[in-house]
PyMOL Python script that loads the backbone (N, CA, C, O; Angstrom):
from pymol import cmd

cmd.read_pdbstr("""\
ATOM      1  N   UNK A   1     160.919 174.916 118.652  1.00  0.00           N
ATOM      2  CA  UNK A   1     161.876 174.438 119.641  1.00  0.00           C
ATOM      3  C   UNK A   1     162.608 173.235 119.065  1.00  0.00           C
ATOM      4  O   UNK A   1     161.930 172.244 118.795  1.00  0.00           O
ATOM      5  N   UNK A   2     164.094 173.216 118.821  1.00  0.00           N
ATOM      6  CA  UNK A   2     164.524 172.426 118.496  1.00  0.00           C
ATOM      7  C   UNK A   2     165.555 171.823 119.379  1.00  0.00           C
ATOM      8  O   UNK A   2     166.059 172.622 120.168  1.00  0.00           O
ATOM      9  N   UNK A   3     165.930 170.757 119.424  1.00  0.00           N
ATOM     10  CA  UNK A   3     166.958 170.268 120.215  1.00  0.00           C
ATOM     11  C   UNK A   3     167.863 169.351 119.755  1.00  0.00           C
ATOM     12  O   UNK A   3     167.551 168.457 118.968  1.00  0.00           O
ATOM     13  N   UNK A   4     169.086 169.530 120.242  1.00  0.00           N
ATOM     14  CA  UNK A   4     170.213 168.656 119.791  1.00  0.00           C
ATOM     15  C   UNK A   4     170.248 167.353 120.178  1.00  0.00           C
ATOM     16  O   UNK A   4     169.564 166.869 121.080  1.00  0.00           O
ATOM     17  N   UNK A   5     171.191 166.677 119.375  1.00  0.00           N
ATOM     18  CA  UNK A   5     170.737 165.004 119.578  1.00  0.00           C
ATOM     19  C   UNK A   5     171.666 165.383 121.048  1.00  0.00           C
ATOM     20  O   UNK A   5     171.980 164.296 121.533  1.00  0.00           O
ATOM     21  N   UNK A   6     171.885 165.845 121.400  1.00  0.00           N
ATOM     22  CA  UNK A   6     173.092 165.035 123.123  1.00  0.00           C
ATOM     23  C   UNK A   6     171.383 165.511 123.923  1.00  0.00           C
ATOM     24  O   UNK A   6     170.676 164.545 124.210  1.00  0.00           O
ATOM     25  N   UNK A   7     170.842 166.851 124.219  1.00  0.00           N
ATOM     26  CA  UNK A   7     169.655 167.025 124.608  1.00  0.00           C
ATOM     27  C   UNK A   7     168.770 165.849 125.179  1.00  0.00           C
ATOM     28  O   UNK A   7     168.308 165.605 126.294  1.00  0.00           O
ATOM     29  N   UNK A   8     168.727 165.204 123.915  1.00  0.00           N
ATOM     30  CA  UNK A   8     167.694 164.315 123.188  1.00  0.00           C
ATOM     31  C   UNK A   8     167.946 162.820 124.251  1.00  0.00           C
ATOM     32  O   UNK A   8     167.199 162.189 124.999  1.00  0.00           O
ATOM     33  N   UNK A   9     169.150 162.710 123.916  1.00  0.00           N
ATOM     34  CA  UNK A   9     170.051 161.710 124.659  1.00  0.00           C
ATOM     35  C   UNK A   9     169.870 161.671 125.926  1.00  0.00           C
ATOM     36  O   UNK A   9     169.297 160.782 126.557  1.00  0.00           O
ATOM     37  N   UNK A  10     170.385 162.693 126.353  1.00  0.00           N
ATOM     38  CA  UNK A  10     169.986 162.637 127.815  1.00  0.00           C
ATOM     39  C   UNK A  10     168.882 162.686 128.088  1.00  0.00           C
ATOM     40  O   UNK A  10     168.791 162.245 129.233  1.00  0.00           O
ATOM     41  N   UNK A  11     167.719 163.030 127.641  1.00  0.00           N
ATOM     42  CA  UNK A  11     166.097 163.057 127.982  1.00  0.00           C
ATOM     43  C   UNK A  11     165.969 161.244 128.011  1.00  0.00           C
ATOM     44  O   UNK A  11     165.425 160.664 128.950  1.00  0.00           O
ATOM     45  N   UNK A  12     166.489 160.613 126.977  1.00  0.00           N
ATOM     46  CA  UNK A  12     165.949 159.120 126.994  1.00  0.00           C
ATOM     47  C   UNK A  12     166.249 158.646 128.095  1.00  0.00           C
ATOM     48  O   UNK A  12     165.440 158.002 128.764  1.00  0.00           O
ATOM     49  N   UNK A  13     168.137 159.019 128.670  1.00  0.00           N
ATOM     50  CA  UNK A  13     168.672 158.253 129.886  1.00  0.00           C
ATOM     51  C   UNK A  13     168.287 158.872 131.151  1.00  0.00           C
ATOM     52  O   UNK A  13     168.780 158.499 132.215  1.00  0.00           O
ATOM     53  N   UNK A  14     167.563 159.653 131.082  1.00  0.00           N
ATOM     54  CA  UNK A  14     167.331 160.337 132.686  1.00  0.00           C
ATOM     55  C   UNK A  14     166.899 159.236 133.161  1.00  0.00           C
ATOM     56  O   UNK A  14     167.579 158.817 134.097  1.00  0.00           O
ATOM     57  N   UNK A  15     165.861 158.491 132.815  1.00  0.00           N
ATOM     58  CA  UNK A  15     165.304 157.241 134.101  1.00  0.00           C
ATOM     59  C   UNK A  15     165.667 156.644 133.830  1.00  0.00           C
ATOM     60  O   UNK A  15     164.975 155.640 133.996  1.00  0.00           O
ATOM     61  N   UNK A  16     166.657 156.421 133.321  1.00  0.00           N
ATOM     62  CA  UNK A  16     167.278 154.717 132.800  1.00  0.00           C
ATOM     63  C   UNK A  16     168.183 154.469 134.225  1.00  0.00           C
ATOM     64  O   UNK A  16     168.096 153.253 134.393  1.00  0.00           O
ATOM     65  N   UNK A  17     168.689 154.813 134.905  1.00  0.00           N
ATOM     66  CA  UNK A  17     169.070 154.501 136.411  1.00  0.00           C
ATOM     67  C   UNK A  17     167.965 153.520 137.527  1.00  0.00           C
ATOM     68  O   UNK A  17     167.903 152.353 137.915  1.00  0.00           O
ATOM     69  N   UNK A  18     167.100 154.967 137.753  1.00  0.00           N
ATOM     70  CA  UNK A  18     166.095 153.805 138.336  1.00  0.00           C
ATOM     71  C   UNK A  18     165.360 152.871 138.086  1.00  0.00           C
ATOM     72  O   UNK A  18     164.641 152.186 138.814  1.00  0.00           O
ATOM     73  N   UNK A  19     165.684 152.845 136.327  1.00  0.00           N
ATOM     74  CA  UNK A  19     164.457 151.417 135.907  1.00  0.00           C
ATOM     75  C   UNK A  19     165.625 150.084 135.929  1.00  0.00           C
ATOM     76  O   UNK A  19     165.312 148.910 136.126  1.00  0.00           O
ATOM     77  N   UNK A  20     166.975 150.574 135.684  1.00  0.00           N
ATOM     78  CA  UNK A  20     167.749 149.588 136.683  1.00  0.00           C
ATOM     79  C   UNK A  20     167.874 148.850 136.994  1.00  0.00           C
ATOM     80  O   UNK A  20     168.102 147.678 136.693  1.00  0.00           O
ATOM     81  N   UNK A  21     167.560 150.206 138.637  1.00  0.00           N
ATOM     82  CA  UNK A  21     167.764 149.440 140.018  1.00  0.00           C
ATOM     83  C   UNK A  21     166.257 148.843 139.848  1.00  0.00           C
ATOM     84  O   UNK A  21     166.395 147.629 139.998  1.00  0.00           O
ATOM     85  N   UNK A  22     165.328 149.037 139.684  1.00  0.00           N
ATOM     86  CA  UNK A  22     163.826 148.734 140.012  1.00  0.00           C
ATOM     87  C   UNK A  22     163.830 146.907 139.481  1.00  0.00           C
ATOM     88  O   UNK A  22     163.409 145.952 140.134  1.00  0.00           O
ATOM     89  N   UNK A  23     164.540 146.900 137.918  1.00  0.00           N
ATOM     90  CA  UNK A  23     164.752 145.735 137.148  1.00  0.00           C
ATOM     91  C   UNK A  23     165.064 144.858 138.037  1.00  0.00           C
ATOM     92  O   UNK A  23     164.366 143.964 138.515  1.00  0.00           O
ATOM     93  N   UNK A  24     166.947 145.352 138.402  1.00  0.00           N
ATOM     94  CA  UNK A  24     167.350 144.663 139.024  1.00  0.00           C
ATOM     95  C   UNK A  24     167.156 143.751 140.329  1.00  0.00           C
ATOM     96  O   UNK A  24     167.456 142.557 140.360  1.00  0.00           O
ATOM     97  N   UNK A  25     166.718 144.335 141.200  1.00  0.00           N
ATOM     98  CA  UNK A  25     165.863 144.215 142.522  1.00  0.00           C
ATOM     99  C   UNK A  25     164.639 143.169 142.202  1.00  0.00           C
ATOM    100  O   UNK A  25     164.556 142.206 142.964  1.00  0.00           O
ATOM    101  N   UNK A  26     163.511 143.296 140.949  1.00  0.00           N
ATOM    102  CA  UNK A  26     162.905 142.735 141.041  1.00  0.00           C
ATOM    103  C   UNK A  26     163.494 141.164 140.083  1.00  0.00           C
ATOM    104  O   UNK A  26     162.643 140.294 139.900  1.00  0.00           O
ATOM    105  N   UNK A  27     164.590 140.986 139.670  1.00  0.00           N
ATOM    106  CA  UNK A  27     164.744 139.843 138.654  1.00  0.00           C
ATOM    107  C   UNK A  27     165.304 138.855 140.027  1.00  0.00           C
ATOM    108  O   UNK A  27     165.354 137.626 140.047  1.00  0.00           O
ATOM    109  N   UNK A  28     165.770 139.985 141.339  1.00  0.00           N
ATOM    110  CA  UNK A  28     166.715 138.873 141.791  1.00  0.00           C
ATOM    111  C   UNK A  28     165.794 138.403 143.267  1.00  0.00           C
ATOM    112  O   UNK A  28     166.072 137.649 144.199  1.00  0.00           O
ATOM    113  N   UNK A  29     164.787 139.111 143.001  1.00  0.00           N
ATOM    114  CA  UNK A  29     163.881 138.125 143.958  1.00  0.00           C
ATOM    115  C   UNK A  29     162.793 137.616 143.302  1.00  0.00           C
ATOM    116  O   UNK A  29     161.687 137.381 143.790  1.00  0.00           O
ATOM    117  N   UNK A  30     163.219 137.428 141.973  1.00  0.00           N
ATOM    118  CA  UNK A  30     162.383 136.095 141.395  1.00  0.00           C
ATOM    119  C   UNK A  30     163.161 134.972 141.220  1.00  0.00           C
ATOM    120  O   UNK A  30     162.720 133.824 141.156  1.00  0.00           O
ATOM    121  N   UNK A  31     164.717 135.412 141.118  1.00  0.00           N
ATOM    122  CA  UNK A  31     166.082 134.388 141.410  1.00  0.00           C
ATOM    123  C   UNK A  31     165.728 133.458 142.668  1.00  0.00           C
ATOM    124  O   UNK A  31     165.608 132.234 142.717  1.00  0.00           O
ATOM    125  N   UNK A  32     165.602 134.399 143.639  1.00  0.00           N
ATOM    126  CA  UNK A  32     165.537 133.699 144.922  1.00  0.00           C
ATOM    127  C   UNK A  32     164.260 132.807 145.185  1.00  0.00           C
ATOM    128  O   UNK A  32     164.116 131.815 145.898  1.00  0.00           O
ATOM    129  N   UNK A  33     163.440 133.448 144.422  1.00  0.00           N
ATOM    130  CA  UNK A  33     162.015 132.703 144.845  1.00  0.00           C
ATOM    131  C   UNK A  33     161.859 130.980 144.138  1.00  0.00           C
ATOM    132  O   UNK A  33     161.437 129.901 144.554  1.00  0.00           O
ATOM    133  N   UNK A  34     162.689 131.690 142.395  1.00  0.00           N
ATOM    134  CA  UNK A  34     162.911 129.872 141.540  1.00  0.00           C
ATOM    135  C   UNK A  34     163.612 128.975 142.618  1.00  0.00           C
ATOM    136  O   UNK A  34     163.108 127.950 143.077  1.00  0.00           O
ATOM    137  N   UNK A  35     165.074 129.584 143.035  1.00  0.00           N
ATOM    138  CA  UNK A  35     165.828 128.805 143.863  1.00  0.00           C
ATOM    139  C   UNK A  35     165.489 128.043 144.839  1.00  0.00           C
ATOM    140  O   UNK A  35     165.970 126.920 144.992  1.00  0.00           O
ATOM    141  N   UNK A  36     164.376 128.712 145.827  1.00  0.00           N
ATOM    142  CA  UNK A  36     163.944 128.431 146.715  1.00  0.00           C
ATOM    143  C   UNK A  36     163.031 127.422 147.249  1.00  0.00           C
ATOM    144  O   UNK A  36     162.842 126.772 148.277  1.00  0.00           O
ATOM    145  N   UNK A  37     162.424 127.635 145.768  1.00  0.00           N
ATOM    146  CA  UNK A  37     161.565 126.568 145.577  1.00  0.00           C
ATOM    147  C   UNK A  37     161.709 125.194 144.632  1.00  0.00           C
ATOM    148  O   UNK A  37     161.051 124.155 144.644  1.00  0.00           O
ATOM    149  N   UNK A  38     162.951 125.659 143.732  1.00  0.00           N
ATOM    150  CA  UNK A  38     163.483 124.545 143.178  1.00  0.00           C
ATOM    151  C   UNK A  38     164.372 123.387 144.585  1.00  0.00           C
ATOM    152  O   UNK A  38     164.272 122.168 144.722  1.00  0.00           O
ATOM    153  N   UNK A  39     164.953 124.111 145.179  1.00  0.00           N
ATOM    154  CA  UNK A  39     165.674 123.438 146.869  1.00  0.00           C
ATOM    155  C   UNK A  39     164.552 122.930 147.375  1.00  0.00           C
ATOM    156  O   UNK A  39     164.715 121.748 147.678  1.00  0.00           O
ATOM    157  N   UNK A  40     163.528 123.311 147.583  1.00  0.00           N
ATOM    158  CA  UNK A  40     162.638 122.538 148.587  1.00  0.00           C
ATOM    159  C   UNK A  40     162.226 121.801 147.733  1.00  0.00           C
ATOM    160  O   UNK A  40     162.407 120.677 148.200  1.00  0.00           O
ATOM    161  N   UNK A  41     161.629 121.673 146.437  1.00  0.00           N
ATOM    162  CA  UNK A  41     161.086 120.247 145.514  1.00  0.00           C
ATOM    163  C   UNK A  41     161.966 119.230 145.972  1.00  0.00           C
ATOM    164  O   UNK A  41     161.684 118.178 146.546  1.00  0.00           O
ATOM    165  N   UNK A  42     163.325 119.794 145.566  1.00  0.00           N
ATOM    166  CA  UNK A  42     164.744 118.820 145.504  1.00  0.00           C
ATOM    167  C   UNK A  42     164.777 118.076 146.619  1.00  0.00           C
ATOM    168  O   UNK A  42     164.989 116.873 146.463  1.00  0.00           O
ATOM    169  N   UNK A  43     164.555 118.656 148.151  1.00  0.00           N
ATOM    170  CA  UNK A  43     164.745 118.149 149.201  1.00  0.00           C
ATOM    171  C   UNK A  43     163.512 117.402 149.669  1.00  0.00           C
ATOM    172  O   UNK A  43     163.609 116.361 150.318  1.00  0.00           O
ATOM    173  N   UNK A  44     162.527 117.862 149.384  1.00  0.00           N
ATOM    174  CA  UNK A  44     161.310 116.552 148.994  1.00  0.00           C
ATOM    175  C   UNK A  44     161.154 115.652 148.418  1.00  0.00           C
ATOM    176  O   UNK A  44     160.484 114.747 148.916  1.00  0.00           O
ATOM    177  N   UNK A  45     161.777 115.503 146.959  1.00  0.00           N
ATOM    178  CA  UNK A  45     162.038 114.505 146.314  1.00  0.00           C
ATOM    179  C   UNK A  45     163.302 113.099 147.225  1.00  0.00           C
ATOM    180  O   UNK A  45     163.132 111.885 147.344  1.00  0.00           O
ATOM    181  N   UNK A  46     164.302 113.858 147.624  1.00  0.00           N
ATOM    182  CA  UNK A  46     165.487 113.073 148.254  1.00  0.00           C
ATOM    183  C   UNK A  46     164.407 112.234 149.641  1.00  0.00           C
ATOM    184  O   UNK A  46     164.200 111.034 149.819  1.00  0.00           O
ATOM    185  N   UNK A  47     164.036 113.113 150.215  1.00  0.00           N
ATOM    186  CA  UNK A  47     163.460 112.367 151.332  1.00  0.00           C
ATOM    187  C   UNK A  47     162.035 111.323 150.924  1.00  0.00           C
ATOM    188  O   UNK A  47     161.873 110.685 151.964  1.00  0.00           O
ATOM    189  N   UNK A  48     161.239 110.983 150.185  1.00  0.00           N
ATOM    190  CA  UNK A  48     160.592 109.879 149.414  1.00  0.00           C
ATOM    191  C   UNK A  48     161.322 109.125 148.510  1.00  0.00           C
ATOM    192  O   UNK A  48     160.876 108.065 148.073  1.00  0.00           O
ATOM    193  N   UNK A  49     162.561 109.633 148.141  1.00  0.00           N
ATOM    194  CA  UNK A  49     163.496 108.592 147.401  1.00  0.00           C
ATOM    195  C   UNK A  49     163.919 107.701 148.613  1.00  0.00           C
ATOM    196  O   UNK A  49     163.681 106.494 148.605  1.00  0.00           O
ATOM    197  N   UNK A  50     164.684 108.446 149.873  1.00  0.00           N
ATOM    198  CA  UNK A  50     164.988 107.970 150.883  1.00  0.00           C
ATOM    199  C   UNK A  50     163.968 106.827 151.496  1.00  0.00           C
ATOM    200  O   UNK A  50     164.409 105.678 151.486  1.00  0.00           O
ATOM    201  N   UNK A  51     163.017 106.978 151.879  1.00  0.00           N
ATOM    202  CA  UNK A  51     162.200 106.644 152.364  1.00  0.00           C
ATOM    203  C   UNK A  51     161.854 105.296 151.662  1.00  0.00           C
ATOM    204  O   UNK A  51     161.640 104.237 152.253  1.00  0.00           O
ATOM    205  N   UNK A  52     161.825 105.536 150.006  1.00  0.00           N
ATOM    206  CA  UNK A  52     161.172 104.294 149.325  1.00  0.00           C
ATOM    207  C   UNK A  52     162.527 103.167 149.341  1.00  0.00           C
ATOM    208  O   UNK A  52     162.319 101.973 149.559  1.00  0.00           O
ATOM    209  N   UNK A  53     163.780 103.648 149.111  1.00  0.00           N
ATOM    210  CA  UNK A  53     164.644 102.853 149.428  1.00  0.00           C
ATOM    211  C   UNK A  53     165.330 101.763 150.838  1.00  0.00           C
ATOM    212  O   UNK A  53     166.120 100.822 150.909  1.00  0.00           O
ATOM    213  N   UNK A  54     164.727 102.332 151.526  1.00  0.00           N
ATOM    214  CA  UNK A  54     164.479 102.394 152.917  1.00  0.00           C
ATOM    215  C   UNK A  54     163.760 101.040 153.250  1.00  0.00           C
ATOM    216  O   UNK A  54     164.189 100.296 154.132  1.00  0.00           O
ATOM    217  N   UNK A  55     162.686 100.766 152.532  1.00  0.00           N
ATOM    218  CA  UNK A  55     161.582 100.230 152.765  1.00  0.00           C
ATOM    219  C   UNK A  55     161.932  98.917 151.882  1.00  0.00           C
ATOM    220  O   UNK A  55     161.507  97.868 152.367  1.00  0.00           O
ATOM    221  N   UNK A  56     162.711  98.802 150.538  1.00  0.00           N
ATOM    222  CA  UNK A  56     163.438  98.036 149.949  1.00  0.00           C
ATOM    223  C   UNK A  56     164.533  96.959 150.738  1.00  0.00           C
ATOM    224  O   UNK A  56     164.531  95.731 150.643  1.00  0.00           O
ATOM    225  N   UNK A  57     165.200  97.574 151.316  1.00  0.00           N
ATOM    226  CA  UNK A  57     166.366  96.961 152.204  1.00  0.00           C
ATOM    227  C   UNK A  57     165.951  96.756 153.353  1.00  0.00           C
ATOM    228  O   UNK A  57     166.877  96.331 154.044  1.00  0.00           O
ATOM    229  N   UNK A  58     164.993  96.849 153.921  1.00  0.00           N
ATOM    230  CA  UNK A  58     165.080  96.064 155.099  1.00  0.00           C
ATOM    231  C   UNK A  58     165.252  94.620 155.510  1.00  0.00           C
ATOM    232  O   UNK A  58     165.570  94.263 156.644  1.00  0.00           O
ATOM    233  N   UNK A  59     164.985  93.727 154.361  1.00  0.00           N
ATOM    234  CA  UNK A  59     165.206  92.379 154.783  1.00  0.00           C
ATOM    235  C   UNK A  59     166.792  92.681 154.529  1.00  0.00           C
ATOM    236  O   UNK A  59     167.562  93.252 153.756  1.00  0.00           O
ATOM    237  N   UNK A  60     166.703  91.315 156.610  1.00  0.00           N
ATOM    238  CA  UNK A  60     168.268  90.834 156.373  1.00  0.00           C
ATOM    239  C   UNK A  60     168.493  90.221 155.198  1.00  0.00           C
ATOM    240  O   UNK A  60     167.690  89.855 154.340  1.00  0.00           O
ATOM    241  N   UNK A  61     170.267  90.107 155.267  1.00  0.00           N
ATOM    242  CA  UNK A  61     170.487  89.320 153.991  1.00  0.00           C
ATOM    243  C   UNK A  61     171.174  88.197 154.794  1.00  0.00           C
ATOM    244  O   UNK A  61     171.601  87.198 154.215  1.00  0.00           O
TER     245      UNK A  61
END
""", "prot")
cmd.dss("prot")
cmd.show_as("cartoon", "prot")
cmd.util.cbc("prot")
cmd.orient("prot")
């Protein structure tokens, strides 16, 4: 049994569609998950920056 390279070709790309979508789907809810959690560090950090500055300025001047 022999087969031609286009054959051949198409045997490699048959699942190359759903490995994809499967890729895709999973890269972009690891996108969301870095993001998500890079935003909440960020917004934790601002509010103890806040806070320590806060605590600096209170004497009148």
């Amino acid at each position: 049994m022999y087969l031609s390279f286009k054959q051949i070709g198409m045997q490699m790309a048959s699942g190359l569609g759903p490995r994809v979508v499967h890729s895709a789907c999973f890269s972009a809810l690891g996108y969301f998950a870095f993001e998500t959690a890079r935003l909440a560090i960020l917004h934790q950090y601002l509010e103890h920056k806040e806070k320590e500055l806060s605590k600096i300025n209170v004497a009148p001047a």
